[in-house]
C-alpha positions as CSV (number, residue, x, y, z in Angstrom):
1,X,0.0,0.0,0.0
2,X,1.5,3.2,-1.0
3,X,0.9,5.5,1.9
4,X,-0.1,9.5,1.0
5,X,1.5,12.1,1.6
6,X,-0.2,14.6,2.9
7,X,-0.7,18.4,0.9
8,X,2.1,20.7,2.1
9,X,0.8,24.4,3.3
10,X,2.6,27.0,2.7
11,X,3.9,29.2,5.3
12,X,2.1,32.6,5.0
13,X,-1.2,30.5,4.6
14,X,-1.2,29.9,8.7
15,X,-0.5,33.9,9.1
16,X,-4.0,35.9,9.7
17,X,-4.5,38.4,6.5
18,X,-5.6,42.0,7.3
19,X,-9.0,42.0,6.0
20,X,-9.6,39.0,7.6
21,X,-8.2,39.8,11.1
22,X,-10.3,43.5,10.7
23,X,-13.4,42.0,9.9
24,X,-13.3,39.4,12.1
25,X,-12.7,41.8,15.1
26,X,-15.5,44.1,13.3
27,X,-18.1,40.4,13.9
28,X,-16.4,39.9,17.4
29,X,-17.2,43.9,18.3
30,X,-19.8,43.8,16.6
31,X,-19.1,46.9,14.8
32,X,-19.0,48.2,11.2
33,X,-16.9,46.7,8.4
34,X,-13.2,49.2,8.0
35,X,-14.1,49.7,4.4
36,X,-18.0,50.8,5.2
37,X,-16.2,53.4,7.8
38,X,-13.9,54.9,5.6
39,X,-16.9,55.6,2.9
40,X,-19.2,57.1,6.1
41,X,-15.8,59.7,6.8
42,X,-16.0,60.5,3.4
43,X,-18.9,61.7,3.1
44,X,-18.3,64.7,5.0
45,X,-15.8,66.1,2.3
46,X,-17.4,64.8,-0.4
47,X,-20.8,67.1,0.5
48,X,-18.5,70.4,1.3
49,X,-17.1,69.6,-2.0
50,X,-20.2,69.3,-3.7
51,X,-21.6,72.7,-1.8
52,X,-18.3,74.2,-2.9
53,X,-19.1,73.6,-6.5
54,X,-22.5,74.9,-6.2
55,X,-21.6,78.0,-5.0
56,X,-19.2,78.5,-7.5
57,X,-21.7,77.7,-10.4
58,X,-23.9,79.5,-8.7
59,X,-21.3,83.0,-8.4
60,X,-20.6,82.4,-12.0
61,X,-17.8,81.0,-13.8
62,X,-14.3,83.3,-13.1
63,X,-11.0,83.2,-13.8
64,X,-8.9,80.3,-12.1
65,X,-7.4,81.1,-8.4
66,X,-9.6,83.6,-7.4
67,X,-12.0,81.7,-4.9
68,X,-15.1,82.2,-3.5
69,X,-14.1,85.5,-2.1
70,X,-13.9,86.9,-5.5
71,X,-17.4,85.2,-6.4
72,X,-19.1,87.0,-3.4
73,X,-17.8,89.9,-4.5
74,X,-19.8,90.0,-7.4
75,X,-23.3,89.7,-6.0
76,X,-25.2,92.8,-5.0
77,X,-25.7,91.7,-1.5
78,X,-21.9,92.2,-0.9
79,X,-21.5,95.3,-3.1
80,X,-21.0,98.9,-0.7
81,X,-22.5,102.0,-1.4
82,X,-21.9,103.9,-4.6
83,X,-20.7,107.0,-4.8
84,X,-21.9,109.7,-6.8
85,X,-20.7,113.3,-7.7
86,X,-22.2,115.9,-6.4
87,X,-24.3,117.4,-9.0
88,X,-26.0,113.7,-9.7
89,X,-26.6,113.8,-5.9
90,X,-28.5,116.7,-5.9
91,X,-30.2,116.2,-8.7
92,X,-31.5,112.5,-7.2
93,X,-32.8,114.2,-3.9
94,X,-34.5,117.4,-5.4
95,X,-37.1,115.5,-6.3
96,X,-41.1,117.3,-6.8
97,X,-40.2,120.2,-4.9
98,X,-37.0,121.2,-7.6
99,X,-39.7,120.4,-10.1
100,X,-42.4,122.7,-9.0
101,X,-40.2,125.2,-8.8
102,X,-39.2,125.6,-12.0
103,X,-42.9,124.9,-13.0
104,X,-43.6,127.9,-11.2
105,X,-40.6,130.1,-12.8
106,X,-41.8,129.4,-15.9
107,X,-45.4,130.0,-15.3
108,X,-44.2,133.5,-13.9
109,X,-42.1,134.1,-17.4
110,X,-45.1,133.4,-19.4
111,X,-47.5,135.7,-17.3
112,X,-44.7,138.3,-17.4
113,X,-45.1,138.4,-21.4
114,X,-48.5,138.2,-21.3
115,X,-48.9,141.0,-19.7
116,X,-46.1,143.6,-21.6
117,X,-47.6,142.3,-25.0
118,X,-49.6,144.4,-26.7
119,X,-52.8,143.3,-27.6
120,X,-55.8,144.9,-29.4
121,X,-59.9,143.7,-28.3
122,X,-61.2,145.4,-31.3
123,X,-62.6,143.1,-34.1
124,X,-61.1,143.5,-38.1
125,X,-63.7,143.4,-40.0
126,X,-62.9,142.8,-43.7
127,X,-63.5,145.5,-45.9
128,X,-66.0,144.7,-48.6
129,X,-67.1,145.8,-52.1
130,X,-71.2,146.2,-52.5
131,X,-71.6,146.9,-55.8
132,X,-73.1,144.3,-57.0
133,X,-76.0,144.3,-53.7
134,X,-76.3,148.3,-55.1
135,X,-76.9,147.0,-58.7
136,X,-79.1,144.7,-57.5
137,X,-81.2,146.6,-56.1
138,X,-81.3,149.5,-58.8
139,X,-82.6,146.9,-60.7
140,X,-84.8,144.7,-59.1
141,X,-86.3,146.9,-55.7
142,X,-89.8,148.3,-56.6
143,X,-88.9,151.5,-55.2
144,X,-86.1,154.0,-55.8
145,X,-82.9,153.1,-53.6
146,X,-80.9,155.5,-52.1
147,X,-76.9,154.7,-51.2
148,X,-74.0,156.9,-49.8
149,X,-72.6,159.3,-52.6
150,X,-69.0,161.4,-51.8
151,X,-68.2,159.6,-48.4
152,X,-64.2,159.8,-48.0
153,X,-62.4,156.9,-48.0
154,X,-62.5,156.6,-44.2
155,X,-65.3,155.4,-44.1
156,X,-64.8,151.6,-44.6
157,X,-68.0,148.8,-45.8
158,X,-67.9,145.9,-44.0
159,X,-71.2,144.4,-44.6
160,X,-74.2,144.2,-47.0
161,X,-77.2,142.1,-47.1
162,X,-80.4,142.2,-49.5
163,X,-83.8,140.4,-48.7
164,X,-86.7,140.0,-50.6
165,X,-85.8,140.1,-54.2
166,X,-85.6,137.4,-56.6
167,X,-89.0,136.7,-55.5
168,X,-92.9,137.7,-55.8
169,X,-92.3,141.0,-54.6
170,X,-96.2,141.5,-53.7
171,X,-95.5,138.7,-50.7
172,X,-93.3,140.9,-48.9
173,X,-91.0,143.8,-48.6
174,X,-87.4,144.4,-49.8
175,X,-84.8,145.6,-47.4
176,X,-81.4,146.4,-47.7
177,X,-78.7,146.4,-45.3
178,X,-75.4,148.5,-45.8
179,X,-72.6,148.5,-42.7
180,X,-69.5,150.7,-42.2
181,X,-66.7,151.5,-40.1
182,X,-66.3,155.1,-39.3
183,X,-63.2,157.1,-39.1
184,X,-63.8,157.2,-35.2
185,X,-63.7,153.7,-35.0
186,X,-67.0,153.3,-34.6
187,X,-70.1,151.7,-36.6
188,X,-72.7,152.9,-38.5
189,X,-75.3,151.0,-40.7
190,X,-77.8,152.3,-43.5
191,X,-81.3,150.1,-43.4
192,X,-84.3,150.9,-46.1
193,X,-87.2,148.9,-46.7
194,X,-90.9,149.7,-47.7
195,X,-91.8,147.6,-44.9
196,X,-94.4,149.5,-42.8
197,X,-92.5,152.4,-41.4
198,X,-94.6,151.7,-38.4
199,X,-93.1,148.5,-37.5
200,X,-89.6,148.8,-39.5
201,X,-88.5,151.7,-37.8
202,X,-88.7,150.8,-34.1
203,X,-87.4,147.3,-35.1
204,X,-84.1,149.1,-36.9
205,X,-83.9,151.8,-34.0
206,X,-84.8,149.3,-31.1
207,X,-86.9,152.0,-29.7
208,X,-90.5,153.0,-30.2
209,X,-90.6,156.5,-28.6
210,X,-88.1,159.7,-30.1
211,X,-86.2,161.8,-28.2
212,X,-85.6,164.9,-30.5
213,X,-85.5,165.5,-34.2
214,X,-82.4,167.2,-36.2
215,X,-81.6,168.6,-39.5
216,X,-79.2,167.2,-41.8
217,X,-78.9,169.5,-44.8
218,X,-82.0,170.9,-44.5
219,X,-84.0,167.5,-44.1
220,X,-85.8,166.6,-41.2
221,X,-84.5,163.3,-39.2
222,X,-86.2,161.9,-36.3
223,X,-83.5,160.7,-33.3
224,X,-83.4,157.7,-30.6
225,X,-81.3,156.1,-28.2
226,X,-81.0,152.7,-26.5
227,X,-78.7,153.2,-24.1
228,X,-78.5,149.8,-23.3
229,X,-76.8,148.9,-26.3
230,X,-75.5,152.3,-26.5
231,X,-77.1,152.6,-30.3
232,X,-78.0,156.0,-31.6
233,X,-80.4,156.4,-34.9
234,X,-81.9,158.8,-37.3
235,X,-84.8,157.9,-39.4
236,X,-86.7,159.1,-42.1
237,X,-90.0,158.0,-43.6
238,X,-90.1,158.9,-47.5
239,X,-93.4,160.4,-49.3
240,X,-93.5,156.3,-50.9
241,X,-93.5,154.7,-47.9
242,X,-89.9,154.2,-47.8
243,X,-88.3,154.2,-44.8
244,X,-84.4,155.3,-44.4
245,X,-82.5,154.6,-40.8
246,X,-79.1,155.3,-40.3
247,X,-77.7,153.7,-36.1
248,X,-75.1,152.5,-34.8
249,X,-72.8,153.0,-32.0
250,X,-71.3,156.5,-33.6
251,X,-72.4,159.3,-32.2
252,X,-75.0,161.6,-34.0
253,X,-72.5,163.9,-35.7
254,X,-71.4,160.3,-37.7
255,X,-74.6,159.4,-38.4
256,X,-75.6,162.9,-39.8
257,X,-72.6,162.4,-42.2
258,X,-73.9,159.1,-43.4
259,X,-77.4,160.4,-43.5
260,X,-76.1,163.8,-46.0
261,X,-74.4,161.7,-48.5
262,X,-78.0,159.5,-49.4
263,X,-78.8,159.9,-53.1
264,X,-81.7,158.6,-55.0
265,X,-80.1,155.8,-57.6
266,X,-81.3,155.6,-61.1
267,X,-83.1,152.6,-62.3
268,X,-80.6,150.0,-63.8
269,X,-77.1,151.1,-65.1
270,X,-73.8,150.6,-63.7
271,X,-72.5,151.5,-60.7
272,X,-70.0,154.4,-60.5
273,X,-66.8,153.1,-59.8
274,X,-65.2,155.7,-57.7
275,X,-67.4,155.0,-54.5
276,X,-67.2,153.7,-51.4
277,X,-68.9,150.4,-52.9
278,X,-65.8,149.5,-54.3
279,X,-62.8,149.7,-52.1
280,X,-60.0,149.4,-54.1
């Protein structure tokens, strides 16, 4: 029989390994593994490097070496206060009551120049030319017309108005309307119609009752006043039944003027040129 030899060990295999000896002391204390330790101990670092790196993404990407300091140093929580010069200083702190002042300067300019302007209340009135209302009325008016002859050149139309022709002239009366501008400034206005002089001359006049008569070259004129509207008239009623009013706000002496230059018009014909019907 052929006896066997038994396996030979070698001589490290009876020595206890590390790992063996560590965990085996880890089962006898009943403690935790050496290699589940040293992951817990890392953990620490690993989560201060991870906050690290969020902080940093979060700053912004910088140059390399400057650290979080630098990164702070950006954000607006750690920025200090800003100076500004002076004038912008002022200019952020004057706020409304800077502003209302110079609103108020300049309202004071502006009423300042309003009141050294020179400024006239009177109304321009253009200046007209009636000839062709005084042609009209030669011609079509079933009574002789009368118009200013030989006023000067001061005395300025500015209106004229005709009513009642182009019409049946047996359904009402024709009136004509002729307006000036005195050389006092003033106005004056001729009206004739063969309306009933009854009711046609306290309608031009705006008064029923007379205060006076006076003579204009020799012709008898009949006066009134409303001194509310500050108008003064003279009327005449023609043998025909034509009545003549010259008012306005110029005084009598004006109107007496106006009244002396009336001339009866012939029928038809043109209309003498150098008049006050045609201003030019």
């Amino acid at each position: 029989m052929s006896e066997k030899t038994p396996p030979t060990k070698d001589a490290t295999d009876d020595l206890p390994r590390p790992e063996a000896a560590a965990s085996g002391e880890a089962a006898a204390s009943g403690g935790t593994p050496p290699s589940e330790t040293a992951s817990r101990d890392d953990a620490p670092a690993r989560s201060a490097a991870s906050d690290a790196a969020a902080d940093g993404g979060a700053v912004g990407e910088g140059p390399a070496g400057e650290g979080s300091a630098a990164g702070e140093a950006t954000t607006p929580a750690a920025q200090g206060p800003v100076r500004v010069s002076p004038a912008v200083y002022k200019r952020l702190t004057s706020g409304l009551g800077g502003f209302s002042l110079a609103m108020g300067v300049c309202l004071l300019l502006v009423g300042a120049i309003y009141l050294i302007t020179p400024r006239s209340h009177k109304e321009v009135l253009p200046t007209i030319d009636y000839r062709s209302h005084l042609w009209a009325m030669r011609t079509g008016a079933p009574y002789t017309v009368y118009a200013p002859e030989g006023l000067p050149p001061t005395w300025r139309p500015t209106s004229s108005r005709v009513h009642g022709l182009g019409g049946d002239k047996k359904k009402g009366p024709v009136a004509w309307h002729l307006g000036f501008i005195t050389p006092s400034e003033e106005y004056a206005a001729l009206e004739q119609s063969n309306e009933k002089a009854s009711e046609y001359v306290p309608r031009m006049t705006n008064n029923k009752k007379p205060i006076g008569t006076q003579q204009v070259n020799g012709v008898t004129w009949t006066k009134y006043h409303r001194k509310d509207k500050k108008a003064n008239s003279l009327a005449r009623t023609l043998p025909d039944g034509v009545s003549l009013v010259v008012t306005g706000t110029a005084s009598y002496e004006e109107l007496a003027v106006l009244a002396a230059s009336l001339k009866p018009q012939p029928k038809g014909g043109a209309v003498p040129a150098s008049s006050p019907a045609n201003p030019s």
